[in-house]
N, C-alpha and C positions, 0 to 999 in steps of 0.2 A: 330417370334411371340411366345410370352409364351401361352401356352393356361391352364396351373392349379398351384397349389400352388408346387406341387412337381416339376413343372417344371421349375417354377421362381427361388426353391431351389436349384434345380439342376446348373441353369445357374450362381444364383449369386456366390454358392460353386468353381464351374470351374473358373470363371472367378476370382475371392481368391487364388484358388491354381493357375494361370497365375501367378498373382503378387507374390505372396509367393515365388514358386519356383523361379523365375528369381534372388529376393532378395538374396533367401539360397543360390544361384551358384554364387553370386558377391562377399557374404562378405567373409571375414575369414573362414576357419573351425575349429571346435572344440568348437569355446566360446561360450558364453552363450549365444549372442543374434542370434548365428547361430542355436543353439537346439532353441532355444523358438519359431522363428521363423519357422524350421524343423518342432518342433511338430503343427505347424498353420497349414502348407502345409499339412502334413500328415492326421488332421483332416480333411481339405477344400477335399483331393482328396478321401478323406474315405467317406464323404459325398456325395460327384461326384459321386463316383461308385456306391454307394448307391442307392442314387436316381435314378442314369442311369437303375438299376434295377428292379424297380418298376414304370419307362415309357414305358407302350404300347401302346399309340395313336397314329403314324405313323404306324405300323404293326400288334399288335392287340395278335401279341406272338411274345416268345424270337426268338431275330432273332442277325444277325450278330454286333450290338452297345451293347447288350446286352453282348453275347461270349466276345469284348474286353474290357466290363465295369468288366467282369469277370479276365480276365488277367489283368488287368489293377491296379485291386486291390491285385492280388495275389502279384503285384511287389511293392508295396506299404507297404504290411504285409511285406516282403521279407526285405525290405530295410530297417523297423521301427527296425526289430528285429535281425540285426547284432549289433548296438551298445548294447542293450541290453543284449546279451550273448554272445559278445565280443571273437569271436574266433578267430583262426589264420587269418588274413588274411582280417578281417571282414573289415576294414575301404575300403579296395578297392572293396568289394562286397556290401557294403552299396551302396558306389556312383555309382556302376554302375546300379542297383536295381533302386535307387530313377531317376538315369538321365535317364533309360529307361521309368520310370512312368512317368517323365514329354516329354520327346520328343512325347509319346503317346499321350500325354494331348494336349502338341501342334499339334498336325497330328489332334486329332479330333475337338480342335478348329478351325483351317484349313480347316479343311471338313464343320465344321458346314456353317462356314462364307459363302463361297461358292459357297454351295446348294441354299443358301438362297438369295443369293443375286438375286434383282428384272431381271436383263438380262437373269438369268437362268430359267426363271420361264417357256419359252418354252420346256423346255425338257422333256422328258419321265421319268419315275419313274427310268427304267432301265440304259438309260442315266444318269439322276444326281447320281445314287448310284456308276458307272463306273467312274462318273467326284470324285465325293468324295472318292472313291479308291486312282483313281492315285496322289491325291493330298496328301492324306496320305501316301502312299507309296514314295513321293517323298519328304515331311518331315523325312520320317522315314530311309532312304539311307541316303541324306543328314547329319541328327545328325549319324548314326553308321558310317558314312566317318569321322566323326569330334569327335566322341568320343573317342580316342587315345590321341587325345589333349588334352582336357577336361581332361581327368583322368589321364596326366602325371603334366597336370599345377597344378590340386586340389592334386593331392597326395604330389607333390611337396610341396606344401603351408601348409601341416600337417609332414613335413617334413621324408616322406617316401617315399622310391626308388620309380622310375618309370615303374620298370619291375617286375613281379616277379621270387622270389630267389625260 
């Protein structure tokens, strides 16, 4: 349930950067409709973490959604600003930057759904914040098991080695 206008932003921004990003990771890399679309995502998850910042109605102060609304966007800057100043190396530290910011993204939509869902609605604050961990945590193993793939298929498809030299 949304309960304010930050929070309706919040949700319709995440769920933008859901579709954005899964889009960015399908097409091509390098062309143009893969930046334009990058910089959507970029924006949607800049607005995400944003907002995420400016929600205290479940805790009332910064508390742990906050801390990874905080990381969440450092990896987001991280990743805008490798093609921009294009150093050694940058195209592999881009994708790993942006595919950390979305598997994040996924872990807390994974958590969000969740919690939220009507069957959990017995549980203890303490409980659902433990059920919303492990769910995150097990998105988040999950993609760093699969991100070797990921980053040898994309680097591959910009036609650069798989390892580095």
């Amino acid at each position: 349930m949304i309960h304010s206008a930050m929070g309706g932003m919040h949700a319709v921004a995440a769920l933008a950067a859901i579709l954005l990003g899964l889009t960015v990771i399908l097409l091509p890399k390098g062309r143009a409709l893969h930046r334009l679309l990058g910089l959507a995502y970029i924006f949607s998850m800049l607005t995400t973490c944003i907002s995420a910042l400016l929600l205290y109605r479940m805790t009332g102060h910064f508390g742990l959604f906050h801390f990874f609304a905080v990381v969440s966007l450092i990896g987001v800057i991280m990743g805008l600003v490798q093609p921009l100043f294009r150093q050694p190396d940058w195209t592999r530290r881009h994708l790993i930057w942006l595919a950390w910011s979305y598997l994040g993204l996924l872990a807390a939509a994974a958590t969000e759904a969740a919690v939220r869902l009507p069957m959990l609605k017995h549980l203890a604050n303490g409980e659902t914040f433990m059920l919303g961990g492990a769910i995150s945590l097990v998105v988040m193993v999950i993609g760093w098991a699969m991100m070797p793939h990921w980053t040898r298929k994309a680097l591959a498809g910009v036609g650069m080695p798989a390892s580095r030299n």
